[in-house]
C-alpha positions as CSV (number, residue, x, y, z in Angstrom):
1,X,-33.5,-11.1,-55.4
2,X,-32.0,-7.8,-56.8
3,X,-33.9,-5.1,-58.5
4,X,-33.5,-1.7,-59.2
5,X,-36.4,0.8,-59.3
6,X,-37.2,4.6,-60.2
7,X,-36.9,6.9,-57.0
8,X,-40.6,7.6,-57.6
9,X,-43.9,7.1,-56.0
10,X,-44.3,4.3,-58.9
11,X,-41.2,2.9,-57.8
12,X,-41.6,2.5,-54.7
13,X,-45.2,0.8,-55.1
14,X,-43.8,-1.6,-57.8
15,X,-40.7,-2.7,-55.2
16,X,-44.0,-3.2,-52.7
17,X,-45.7,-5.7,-55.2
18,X,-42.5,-7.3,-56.6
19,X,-41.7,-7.8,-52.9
20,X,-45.1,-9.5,-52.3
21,X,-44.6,-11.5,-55.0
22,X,-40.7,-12.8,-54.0
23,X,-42.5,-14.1,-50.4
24,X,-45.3,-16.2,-52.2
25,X,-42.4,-17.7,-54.7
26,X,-40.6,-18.7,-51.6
27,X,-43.6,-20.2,-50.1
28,X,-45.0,-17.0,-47.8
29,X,-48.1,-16.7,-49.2
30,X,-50.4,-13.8,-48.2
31,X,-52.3,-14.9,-44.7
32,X,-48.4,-16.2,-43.5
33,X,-47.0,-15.1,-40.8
34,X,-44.5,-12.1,-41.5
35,X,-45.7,-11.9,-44.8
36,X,-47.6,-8.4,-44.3
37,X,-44.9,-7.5,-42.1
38,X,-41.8,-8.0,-44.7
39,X,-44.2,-6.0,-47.2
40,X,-44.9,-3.0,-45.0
41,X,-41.1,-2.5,-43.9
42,X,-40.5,-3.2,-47.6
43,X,-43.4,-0.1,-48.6
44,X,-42.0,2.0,-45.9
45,X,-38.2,2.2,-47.0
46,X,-39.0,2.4,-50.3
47,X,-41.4,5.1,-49.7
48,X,-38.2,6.9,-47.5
49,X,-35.6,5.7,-50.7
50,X,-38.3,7.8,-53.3
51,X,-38.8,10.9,-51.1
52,X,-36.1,11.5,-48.8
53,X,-33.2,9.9,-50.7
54,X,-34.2,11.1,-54.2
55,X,-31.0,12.0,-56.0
56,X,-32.6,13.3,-59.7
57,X,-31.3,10.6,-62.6
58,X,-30.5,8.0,-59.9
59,X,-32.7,5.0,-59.0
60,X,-32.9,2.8,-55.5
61,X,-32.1,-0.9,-55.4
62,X,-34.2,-3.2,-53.7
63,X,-32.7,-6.7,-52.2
64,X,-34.6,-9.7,-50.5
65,X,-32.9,-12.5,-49.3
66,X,-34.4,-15.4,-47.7
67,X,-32.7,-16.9,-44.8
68,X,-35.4,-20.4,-43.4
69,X,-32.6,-21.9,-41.0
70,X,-33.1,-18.3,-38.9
71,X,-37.0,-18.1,-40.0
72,X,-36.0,-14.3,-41.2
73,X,-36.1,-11.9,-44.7
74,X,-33.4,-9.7,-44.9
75,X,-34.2,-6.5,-46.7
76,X,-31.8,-4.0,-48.0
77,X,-33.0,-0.7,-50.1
78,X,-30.2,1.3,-51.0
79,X,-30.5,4.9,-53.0
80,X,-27.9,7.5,-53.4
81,X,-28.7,10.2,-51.3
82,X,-25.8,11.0,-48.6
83,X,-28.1,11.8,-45.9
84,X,-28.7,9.1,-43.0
85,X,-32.2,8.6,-42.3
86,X,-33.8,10.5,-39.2
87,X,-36.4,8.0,-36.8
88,X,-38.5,11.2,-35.9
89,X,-40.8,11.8,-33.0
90,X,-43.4,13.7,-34.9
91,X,-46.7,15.3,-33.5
92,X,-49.5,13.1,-33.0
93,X,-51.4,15.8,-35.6
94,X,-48.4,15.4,-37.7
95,X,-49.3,13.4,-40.9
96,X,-45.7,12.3,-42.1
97,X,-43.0,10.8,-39.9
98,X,-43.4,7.7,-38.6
99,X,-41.4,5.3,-40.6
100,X,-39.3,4.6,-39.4
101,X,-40.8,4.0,-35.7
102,X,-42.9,1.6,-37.9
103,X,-40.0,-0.5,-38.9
104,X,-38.0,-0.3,-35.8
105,X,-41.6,-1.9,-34.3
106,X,-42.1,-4.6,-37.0
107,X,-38.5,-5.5,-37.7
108,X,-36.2,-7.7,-35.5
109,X,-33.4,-5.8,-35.8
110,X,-32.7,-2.9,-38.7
111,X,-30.1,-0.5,-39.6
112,X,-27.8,1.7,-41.9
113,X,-25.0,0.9,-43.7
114,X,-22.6,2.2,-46.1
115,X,-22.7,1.1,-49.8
116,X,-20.0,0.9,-52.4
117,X,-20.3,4.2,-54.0
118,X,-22.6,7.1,-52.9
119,X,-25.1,7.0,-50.3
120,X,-26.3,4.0,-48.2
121,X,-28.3,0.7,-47.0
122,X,-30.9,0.6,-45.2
123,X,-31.4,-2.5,-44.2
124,X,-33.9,-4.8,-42.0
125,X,-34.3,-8.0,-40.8
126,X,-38.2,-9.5,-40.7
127,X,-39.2,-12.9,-38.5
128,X,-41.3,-15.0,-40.8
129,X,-43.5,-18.2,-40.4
130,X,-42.2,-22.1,-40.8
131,X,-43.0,-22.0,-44.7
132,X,-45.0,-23.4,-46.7
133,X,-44.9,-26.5,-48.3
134,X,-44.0,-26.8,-52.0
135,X,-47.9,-28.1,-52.7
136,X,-49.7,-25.5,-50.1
137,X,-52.9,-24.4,-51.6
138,X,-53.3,-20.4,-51.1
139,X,-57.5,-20.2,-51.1
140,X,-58.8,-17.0,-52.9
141,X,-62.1,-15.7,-50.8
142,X,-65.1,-17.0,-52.4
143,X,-66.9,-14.4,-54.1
144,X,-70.7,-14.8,-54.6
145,X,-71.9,-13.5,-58.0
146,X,-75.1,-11.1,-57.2
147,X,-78.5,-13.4,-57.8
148,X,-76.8,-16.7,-56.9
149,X,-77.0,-18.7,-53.5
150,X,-73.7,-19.3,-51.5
């Protein structure tokens, strides 16, 4: 899955959901294992794509790709900012920062990359659960209307 998205705040929400959505259509439904995971690490580099790698008129690409025999999701966000990205070691009173120590926790393995033309990949790599079968039921939470018995 390819997709290309607007180095903005939006942007980098909308790569989040699409993301989301990707992992249930290849049976990861929300509740499986690595599904939160692949959808933070996705959240977190598009978030660094849309704030640090903001190049005005130029979007950041988004790419999932779904390998079962090695149980993983690859993820790839590229934008077109020269700069390499910086794994900080910020303040514990510092509010920004820790992104990347957040994906070098959750992924397996993660790096940088050049792409053809300007900028660069960052890329990841997330462990995921045996998936799901084709006819796995994902359960919404019940919800109790107010005056009725559960």
């Amino acid at each position: 899955m390819n997709q290309r998205f607007s180095a903005t705040r939006r942007g980098a929400r909308l790569a989040r959901l699409l993301a989301a959505h990707q992992l249930t259509a290849w049976g990861y439904p929300h509740g499986t294992e690595g599904h939160d995971t692949v959808v933070l690490v996705v959240a977190e580099l598009a978030a660094n794509a849309a704030l640090h790698g903001r190049v005005p008129g130029r979007d950041f690409a988004l790419s999932l790709a779904h390998d079962p025999d090695r149980g993983v999701v690859r993820i790839e966000v590229s934008d077109t900012h020269p700069a390499l990205p910086a794994r900080l070691a910020p303040a514990p009173d510092q509010a920004g920062g820790r992104g990347l120590l957040l994906v070098e926790a959750l992924a397996v393995d993660w790096g940088v990359r050049d792409r053809l033309g300007p900028g660069k990949t960052v890329w990841a790599e997330c462990a995921v659960s045996v998936r799901c079968p084709v006819q796995c039921e994902v359960v919404a939470p019940h919800r109790q209307t107010q005056g009725t018995e559960p």
